[in-house]
C-alpha positions as CSV (number, residue, x, y, z in Angstrom):
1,X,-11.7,15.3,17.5
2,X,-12.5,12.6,19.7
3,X,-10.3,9.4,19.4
4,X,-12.6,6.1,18.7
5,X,-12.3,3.5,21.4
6,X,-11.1,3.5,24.8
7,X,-7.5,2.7,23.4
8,X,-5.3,5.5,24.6
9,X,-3.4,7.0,21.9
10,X,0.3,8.1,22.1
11,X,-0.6,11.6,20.2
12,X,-4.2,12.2,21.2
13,X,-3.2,15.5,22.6
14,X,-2.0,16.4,19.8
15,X,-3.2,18.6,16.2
16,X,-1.8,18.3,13.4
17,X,-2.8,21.4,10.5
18,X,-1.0,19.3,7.4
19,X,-0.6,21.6,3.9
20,X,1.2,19.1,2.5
21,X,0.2,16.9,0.0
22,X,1.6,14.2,-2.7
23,X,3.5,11.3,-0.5
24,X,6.8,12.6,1.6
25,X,4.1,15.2,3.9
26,X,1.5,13.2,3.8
27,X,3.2,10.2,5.0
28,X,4.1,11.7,8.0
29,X,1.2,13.1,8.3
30,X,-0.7,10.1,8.3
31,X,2.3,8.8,10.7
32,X,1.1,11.0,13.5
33,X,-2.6,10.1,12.6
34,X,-2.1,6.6,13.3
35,X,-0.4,7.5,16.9
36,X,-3.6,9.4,17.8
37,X,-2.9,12.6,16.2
38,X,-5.7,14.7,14.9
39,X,-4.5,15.6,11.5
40,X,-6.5,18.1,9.8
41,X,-5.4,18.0,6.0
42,X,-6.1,21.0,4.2
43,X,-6.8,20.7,0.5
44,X,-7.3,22.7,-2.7
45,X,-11.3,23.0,-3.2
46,X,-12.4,21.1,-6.1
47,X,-9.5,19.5,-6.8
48,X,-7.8,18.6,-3.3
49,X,-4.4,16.3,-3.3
50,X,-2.8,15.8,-6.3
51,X,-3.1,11.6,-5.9
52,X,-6.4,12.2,-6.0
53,X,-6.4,11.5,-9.6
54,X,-3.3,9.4,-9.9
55,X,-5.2,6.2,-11.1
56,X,-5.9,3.6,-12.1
57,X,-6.4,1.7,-9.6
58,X,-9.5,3.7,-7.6
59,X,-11.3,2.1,-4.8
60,X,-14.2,0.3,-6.0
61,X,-17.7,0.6,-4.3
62,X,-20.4,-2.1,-3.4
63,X,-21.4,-2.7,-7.3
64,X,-17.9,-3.0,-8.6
65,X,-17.3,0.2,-10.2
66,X,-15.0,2.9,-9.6
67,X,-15.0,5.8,-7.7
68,X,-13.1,9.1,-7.7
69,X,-10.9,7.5,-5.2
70,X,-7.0,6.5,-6.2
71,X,-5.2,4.1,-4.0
72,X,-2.3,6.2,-4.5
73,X,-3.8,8.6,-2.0
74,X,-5.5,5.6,-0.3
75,X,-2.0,4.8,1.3
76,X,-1.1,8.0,2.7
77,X,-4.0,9.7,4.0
78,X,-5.6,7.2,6.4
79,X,-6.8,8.7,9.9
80,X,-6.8,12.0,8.6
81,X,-9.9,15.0,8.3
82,X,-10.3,16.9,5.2
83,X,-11.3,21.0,5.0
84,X,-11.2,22.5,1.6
85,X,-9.6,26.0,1.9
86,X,-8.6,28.5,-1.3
87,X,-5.3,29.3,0.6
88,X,-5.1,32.0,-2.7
89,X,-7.8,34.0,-1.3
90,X,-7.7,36.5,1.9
91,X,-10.4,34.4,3.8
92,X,-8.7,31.5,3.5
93,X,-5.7,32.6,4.7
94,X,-7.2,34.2,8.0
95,X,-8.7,30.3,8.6
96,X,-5.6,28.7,7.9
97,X,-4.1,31.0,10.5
98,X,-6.4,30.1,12.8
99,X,-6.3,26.6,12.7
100,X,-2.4,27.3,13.0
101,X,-3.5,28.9,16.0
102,X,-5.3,26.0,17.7
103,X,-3.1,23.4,16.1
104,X,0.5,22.0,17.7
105,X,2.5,21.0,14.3
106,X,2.1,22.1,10.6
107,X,3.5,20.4,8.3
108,X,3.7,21.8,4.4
109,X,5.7,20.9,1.3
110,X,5.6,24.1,-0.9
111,X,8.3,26.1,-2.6
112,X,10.5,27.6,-0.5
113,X,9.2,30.9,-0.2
114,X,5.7,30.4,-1.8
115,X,3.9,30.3,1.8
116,X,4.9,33.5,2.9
117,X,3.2,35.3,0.1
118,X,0.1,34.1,2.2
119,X,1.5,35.0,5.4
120,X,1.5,30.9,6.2
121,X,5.1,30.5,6.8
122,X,6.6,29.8,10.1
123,X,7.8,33.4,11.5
124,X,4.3,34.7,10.2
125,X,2.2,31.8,12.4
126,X,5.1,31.5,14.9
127,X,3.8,35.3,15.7
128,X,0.4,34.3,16.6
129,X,2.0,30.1,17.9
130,X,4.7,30.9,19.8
131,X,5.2,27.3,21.0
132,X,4.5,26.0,17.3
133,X,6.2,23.0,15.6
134,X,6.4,23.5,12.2
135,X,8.1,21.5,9.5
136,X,9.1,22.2,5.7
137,X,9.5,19.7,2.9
138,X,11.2,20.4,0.5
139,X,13.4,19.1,-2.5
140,X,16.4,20.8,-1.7
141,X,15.8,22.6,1.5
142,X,15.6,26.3,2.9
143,X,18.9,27.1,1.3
144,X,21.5,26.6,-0.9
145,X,21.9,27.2,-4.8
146,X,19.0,24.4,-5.4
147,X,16.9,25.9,-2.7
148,X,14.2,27.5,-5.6
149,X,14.3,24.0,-7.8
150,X,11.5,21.9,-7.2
151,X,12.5,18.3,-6.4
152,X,10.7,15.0,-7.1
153,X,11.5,11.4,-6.0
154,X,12.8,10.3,-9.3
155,X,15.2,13.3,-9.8
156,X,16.8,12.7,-6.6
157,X,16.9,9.0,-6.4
158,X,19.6,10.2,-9.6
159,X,21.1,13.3,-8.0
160,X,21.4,11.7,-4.7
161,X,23.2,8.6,-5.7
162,X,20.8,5.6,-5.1
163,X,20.5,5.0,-9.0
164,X,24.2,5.2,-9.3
165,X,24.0,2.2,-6.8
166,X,20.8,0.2,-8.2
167,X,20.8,-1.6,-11.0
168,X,22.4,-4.7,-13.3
169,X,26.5,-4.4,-13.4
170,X,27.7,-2.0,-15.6
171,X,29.4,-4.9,-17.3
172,X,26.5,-7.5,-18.0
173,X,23.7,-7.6,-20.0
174,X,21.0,-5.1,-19.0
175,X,23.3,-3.3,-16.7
176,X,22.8,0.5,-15.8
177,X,20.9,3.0,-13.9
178,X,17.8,1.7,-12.2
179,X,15.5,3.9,-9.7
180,X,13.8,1.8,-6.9
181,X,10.4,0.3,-7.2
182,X,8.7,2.3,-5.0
183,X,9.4,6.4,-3.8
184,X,11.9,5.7,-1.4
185,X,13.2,9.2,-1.2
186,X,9.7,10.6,-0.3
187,X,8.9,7.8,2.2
188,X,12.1,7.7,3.7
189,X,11.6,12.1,4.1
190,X,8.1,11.1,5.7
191,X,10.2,9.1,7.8
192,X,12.5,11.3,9.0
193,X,10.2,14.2,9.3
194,X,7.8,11.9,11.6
195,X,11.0,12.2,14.0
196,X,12.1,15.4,13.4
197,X,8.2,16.3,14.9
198,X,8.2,14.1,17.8
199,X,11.3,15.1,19.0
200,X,10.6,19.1,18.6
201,X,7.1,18.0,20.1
202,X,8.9,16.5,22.9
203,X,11.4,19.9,23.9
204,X,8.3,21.7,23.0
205,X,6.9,20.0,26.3
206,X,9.9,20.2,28.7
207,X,10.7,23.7,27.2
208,X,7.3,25.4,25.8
209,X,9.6,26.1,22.6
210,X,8.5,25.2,19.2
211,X,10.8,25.5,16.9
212,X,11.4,25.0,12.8
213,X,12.2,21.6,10.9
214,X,13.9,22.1,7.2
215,X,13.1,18.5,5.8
216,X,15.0,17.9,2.2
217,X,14.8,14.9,0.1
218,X,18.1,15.3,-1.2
219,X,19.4,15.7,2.2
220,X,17.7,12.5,3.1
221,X,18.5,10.8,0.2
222,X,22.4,11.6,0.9
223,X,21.9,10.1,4.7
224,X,20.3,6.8,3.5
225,X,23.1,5.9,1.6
226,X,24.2,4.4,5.0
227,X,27.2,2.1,4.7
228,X,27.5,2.4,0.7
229,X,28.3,6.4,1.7
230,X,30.8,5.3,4.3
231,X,32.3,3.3,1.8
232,X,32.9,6.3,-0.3
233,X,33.8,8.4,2.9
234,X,36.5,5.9,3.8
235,X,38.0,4.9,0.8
236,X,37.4,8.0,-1.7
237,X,35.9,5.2,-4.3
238,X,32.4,6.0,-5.8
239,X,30.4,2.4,-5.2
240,X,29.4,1.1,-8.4
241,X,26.1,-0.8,-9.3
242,X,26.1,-4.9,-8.0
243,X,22.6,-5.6,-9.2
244,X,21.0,-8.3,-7.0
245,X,24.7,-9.1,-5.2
246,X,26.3,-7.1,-2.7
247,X,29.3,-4.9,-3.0
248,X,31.0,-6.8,0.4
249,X,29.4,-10.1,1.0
250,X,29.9,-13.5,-1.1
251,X,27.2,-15.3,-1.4
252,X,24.7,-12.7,-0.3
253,X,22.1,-12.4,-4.0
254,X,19.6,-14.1,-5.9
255,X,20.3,-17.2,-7.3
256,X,18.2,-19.3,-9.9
257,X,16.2,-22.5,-9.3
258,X,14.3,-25.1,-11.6
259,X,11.6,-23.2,-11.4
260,X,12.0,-19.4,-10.0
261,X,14.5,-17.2,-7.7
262,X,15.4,-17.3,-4.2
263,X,17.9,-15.1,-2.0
264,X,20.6,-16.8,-0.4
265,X,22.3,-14.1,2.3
266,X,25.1,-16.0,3.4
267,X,26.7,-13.7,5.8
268,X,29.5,-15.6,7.7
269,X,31.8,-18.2,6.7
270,X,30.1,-21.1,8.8
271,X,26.7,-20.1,6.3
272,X,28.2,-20.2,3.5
273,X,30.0,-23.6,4.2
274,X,26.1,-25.2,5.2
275,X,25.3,-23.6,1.7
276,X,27.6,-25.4,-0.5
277,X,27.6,-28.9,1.6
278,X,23.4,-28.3,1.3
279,X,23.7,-28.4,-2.5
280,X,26.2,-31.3,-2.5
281,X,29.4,-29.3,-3.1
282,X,31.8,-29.7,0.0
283,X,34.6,-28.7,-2.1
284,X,33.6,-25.2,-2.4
285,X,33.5,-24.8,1.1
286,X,37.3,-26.5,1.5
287,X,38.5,-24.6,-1.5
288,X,41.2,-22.3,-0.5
289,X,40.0,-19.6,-2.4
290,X,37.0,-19.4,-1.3
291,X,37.6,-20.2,2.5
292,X,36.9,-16.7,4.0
293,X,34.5,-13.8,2.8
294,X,37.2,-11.5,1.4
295,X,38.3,-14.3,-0.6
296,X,34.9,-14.9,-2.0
297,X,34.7,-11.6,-2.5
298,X,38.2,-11.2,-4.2
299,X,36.9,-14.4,-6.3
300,X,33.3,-14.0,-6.8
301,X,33.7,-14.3,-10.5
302,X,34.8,-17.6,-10.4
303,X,32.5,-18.5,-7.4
304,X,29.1,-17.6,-8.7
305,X,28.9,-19.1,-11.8
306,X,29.8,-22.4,-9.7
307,X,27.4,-21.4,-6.9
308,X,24.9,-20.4,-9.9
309,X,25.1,-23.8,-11.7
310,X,24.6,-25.8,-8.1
311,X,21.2,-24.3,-7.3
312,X,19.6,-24.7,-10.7
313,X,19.3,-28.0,-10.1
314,X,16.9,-28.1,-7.3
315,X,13.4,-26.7,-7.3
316,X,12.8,-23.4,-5.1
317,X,11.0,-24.2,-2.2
318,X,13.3,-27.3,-2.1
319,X,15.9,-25.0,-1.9
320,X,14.5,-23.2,1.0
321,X,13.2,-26.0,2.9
322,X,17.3,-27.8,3.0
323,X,18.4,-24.3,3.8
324,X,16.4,-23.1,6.3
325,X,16.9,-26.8,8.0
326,X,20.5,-25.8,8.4
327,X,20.1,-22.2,9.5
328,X,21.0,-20.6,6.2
329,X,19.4,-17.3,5.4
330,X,17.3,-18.1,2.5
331,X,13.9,-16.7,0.7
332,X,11.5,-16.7,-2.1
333,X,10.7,-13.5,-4.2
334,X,7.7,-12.3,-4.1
335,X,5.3,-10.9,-6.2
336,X,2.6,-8.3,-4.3
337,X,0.3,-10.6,-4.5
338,X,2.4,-13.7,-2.9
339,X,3.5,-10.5,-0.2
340,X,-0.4,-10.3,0.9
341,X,-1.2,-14.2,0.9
342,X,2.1,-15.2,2.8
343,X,1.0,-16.6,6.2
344,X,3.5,-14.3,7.9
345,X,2.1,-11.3,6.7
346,X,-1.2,-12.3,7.5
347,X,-0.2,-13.5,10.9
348,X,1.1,-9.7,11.2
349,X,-2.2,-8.4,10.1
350,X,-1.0,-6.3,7.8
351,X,-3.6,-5.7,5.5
352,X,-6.3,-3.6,7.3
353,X,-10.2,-3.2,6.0
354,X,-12.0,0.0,7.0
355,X,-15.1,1.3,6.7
356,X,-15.7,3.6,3.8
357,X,-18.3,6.5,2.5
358,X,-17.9,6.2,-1.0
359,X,-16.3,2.6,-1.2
360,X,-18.5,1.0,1.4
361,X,-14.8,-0.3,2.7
362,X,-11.2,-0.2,1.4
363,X,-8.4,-2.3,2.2
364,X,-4.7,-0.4,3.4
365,X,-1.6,-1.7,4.5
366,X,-1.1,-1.4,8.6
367,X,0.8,0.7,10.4
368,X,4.1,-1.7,11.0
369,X,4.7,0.1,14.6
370,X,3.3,-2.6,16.9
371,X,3.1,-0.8,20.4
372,X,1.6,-2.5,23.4
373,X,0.0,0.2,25.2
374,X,-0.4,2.7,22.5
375,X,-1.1,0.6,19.4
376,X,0.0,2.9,15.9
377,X,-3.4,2.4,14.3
378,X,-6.4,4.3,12.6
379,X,-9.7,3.1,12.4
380,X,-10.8,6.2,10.0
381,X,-10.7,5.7,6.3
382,X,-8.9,8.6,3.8
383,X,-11.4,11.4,3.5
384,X,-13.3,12.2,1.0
385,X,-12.2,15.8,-0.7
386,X,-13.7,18.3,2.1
387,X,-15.5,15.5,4.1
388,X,-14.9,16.8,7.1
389,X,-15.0,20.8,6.6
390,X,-17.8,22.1,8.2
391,X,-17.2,19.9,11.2
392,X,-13.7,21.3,11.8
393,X,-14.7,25.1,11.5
394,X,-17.5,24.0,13.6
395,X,-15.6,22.4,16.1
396,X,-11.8,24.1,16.1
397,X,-13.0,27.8,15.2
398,X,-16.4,28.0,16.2
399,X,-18.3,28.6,13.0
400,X,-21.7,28.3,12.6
401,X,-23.8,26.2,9.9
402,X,-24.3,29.8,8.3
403,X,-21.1,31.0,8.6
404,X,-19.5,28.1,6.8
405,X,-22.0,28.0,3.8
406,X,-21.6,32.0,3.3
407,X,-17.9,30.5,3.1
408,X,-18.9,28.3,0.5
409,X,-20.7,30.5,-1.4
410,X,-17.8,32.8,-1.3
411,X,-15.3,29.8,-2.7
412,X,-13.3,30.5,0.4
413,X,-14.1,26.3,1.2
């Protein structure tokens, strides 16, 4: 695959054969596309990725209506090149294994197990690759007692503590579990995996070793617990749930305005004093009991409700506007919406249009890695299911026009 432009790309040596699909593979996946990778993304014939049809919303073409394109799989499977292979069948097995062949990472998220039925797994193409990458997804990982459960976002934003962590106060109104907004278990394992690759890619070229990654979400989920896990580590106390406040920091949550919500993140003592003089109450910041942060914090419940009742009198971006004058972290919440017209945002380009086959052109969120001689971006839409199939057995394997549609007719692609 050629790389458009004369831009060099940071991975444009570099094949990807991804048999992943949902979000947590495909994420990296489409990672490694946007540093130049070519990512060939192999997909179930007829059906293809199951956020195919996770709508509505689809992309809409030129006349307003919509097409068989969700915008779930919109936003992980930019830069990418689509082959239809029945991975069930013989033949498609034997062309899996030799894309494996001519390919430098695969990446898959199946049971554990399930691949080597098909003679896909890593010892089996390691055999024929010896200098492959090759990475697992999983819920649970390669091992284990939970190795054979299959794991989704929501079950281990639960199992692996972030719900027991998000959410209202147990002990005010609405309080409980609460997963996050978005899947941040699967992005987070898209995240780490997109390491785990370019670091085994990177002793692959000193060494000419490839070696195996076992990705888990639950094991990711347990690392991203950060400093709420170190608590827990250090002081043998399970964190509890602070809704929109923070377990060590006073102020540091949302507060309410005249007309809306803004975040004040007071996060030393000088800021919180500039907070309280802002809003015309000096004597919180002399107040002995509130003088340094583990006070506040030992105090908050006698704090807020004062802190609460000051900034209701004042309109939001009032609010802002005196804090930000005196160097007080501050902000609006946003709705999506507000997120895409902000002039910030837009100043960071991060909204991209591409051109599209079925859509004419759809509209993705950028790549946030800004790099100065490599940039991290794609200027390929998500495929269509099996857009690019003939092209890749032409190009990678060497089929010809006949070859491939014998292959169709066969239901092999």
């Amino acid at each position: 695959m050629t790389q458009s432009g004369s831009t060099p790309k940071a991975l444009g040596h570099i094949r990807v054969l991804d048999l992943s699909r949902v979000l947590a593979g495909p994420w990296c996946s489409q990672n490694l596309a946007d540093l130049g990778a070519d990512v060939i993304k192999i997909e179930r014939p007829g059906s293809g990725d199951d956020t195919r049809a996770w709508g509505p919303p689809y992309a809409k073409d030129a006349a307003g209506q919509d097409t068989g394109e969700a915008a779930y799989y919109l936003s992980a499977n930019r830069g990418k090149r689509s082959v239809t292979v029945d991975i069930a069948s013989p033949e498609g097995q034997a062309l899996v294994r030799e894309l494996a062949r001519h390919s430098d990472v695969v990446l898959e998220n199946f049971k554990v197990g399930h691949l080597k039925r098909y003679g896909l797994d890593y010892d089996s193409l390691q055999a024929i690759k010896p200098d492959l990458v090759y990475c697992s997804i999983t819920g649970f990982g390669q091992d284990g007692p939970y190795a054979h459960r299959a794991g989704y976002d929501f079950l281990i934003q639960g199992m692996g503590g972030l719900m027991s962590v998000t959410g209202e106060r147990d002990d005010l109104p609405g309080g409980g579990p609460q997963k996050a907004g978005v899947a941040l278990t699967d992005l987070m394992t898209g995240m780490y995996a997109t390491i785990a690759v370019l670091a085994a890619l990177t002793h692959r070229d000193r060494t000419g070793v490839g070696q195996y990654i076992d990705m888990a979400l639950l094991d990711t989920q347990v690392a991203m617990l950060a400093n709420v896990g170190s608590n827990y580590l250090n002081s043998g106390k399970a964190p509890k749930r602070w809704g929109n406040a923070h377990a060590n920091i006073v102020p540091y949550q949302t507060f309410a305005c005249l007309d809306g919500h803004i975040i004040v993140a007071a996060g030393n003592d000088g800021q919180y004093q500039k907070f309280v003089e802002a809003g015309g109450r000096p004597d919180l910041a002399s107040d002995p009991r509130f003088a340094t942060n583990p006070l506040r914090v030992q105090n908050r419940d006698v704090l807020v409700p004062l802190l609460a009742e000051m900034v209701a009198t004042r309109r939001r971006d009032e609010w802002i506007a005196m804090l930000e004058a005196v160097g007080v972290p501050c902000g609006p919440i946003n709705d999506v919406g507000e997120v895409f017209a902000n002039e910030q945002v837009q100043a960071r380009a991060m909204a991209v249009e591409l051109p599209h086959p079925a859509a004419g052109k759809v509209t993705l969120v950028r790549n946030p890695m800004k790099m100065s001689a490599t940039p991290a971006t794609s200027g390929i839409a998500p495929p269509l299911l099996g857009q690019h199939t003939e092209e890749v057995l032409r190009d990678v394997l060497g089929k010809s026009g006949d070859e491939v549609k014998a292959l169709r007719e066969r239901g092999v692609v």
